[in-house]
N, C-alpha and C positions, 0 to 999 in steps of 0.2 A: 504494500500500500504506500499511496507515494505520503511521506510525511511532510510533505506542503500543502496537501491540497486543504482548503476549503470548502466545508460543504455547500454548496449553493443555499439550500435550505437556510442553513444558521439557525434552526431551531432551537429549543433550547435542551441540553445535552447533548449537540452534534457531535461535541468532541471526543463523547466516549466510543465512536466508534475505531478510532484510532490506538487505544488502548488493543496490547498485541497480548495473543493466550499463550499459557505456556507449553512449551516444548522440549522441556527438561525432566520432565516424571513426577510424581506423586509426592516427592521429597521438595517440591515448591510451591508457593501462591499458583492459584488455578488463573492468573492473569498476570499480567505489567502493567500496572496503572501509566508508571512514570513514562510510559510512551509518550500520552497527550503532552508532556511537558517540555517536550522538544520544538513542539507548534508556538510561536509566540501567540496565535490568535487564541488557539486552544486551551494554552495554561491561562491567561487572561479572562478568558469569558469561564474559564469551570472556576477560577478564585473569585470573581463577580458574582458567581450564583452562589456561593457559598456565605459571602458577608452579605446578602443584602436582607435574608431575612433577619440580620444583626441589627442593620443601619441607624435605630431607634432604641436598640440597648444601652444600658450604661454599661459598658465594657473598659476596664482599667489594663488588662493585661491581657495577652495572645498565651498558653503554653500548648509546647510543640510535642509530640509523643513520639519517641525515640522510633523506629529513623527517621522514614522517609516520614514522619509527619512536621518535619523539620522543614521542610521543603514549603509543601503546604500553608505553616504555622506562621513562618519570617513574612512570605509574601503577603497575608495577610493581616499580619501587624504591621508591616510597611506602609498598605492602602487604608488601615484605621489609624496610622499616626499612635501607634502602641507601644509598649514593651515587650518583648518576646524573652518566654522561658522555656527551658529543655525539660522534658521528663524526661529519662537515661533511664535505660538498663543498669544494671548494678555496677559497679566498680569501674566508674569512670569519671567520677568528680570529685576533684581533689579538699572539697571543703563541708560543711557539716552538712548532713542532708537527713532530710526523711525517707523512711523505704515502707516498700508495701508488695507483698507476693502477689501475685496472680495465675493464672494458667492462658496462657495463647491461643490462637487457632487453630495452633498442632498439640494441640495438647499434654503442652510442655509446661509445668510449672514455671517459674521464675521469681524474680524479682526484677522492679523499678525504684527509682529515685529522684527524688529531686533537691536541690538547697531549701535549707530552710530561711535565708532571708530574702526570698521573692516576693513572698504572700506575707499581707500582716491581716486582721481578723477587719472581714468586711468590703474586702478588695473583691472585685468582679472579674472572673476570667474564663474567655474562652476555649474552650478544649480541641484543638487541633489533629486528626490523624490522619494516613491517608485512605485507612479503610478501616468500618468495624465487620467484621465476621458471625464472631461469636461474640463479643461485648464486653470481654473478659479486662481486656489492654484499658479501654477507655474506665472500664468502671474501676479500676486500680486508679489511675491516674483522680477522677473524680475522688474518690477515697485521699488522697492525698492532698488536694485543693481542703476538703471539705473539713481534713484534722486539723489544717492550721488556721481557720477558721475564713478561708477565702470562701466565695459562695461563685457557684459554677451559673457565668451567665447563658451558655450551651455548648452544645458541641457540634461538631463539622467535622464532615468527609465526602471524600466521594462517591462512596458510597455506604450506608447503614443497611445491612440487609435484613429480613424479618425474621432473621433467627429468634429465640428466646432473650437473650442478651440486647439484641438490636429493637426488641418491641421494648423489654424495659426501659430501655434509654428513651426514646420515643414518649413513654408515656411518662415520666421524670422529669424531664429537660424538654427545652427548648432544643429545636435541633435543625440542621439542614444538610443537606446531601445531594448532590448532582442530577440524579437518577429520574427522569419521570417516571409516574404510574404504571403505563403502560410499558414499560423494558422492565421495571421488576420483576415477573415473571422470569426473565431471563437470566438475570442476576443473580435471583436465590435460587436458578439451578445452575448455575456457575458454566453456565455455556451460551455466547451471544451468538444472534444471526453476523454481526461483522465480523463471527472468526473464518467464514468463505472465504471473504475476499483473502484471509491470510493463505488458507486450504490450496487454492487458485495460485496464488503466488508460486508458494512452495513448488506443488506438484509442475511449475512451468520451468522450475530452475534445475 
């Protein structure tokens, strides 16, 4: 798929059809988001849809969810004129932090962290990722926001799928997500109609 194009349409989510599926095995994400973000048009219009149902919050601070919601997380504190903070995986910041276990999409336990002098009690911050799955990652990270007494003004992604985890977030928070109605279907079964055009590709090289 050529990664310039444009869709003529410009609907809104056109971009996700550029997002490329995996072709590495069951040992990775069922997608590459970070496709779209090589389109200048594309990472601009999915980070627009993502803060506007914001636009009218009081929002103090962006934090970003280790990794790729780092990505996500910075550009969108940029376009609100914010502060951006990292949630991290464990053992990788060198100063006093808070931590909180979780379990991932693969269902792998873990741990996350963050400083503790980001949030002081009453500050508003947005939750950054660049996907929830299972709900697991985000609701750690909320968990963290909510002990030092920061209060979560929503969260954002690409996508929120209707996992069990993705409806309680939904019904919690305030939230937004790329995805129209009509492609979720798609979504939560982790197979889009644009991975043809990739199918088509492949098979021509």
């Amino acid at each position: 798929m050529d990664l310039q194009r444009v869709s003529p349409s410009r609907e809104r989510g056109w971009y996700l059809e550029l997002m490329a599926p995996n072709v590495k095995g069951p040992g990775y994400a069922w997608l590459d988001p970070s496709r779209l973000y090589c389109h200048p048009q594309a990472f601009q219009n999915c980070m627009e849809d993502l803060v506007q149902p914001f636009q009218n919050e009081a929002i103090d601070l962006v934090a970003g969810i280790d990794a790729m919601g780092f990505i996500l997380g910075s550009a969108i504190a940029g376009f609100l004129k914010k502060g951006f903070v990292a949630i991290r995986k464990a053992g990788h910041l060198c100063v006093r932090t808070l931590s909180q276990p979780y379990r991932d999409y693969s269902a792998r336990d873990k741990l996350m962290e963050m400083r503790t002098d980001a949030i002081v009690p009453g500050l508003r911050v947005l939750l950054v990722d660049q996907w929830v799955e299972t709900g697991g990652t985000m609701q750690a990270a909320i968990r963290l926001v909510e002990e030092q007494g920061g209060a979560v003004a929503g969260v954002a992604a690409i996508c929120i799928e209707d996992s069990e985890g993705g409806r309680w977030l939904k019904r919690h928070y305030k939230w937004a997500h790329c995805v129209p109605p009509h492609l979720m279907p798609q979504f939560n079964a982790h197979h889009l109609d644009s991975f043809k055009a990739f199918e088509i590709q492949q098979s021509q090289q």
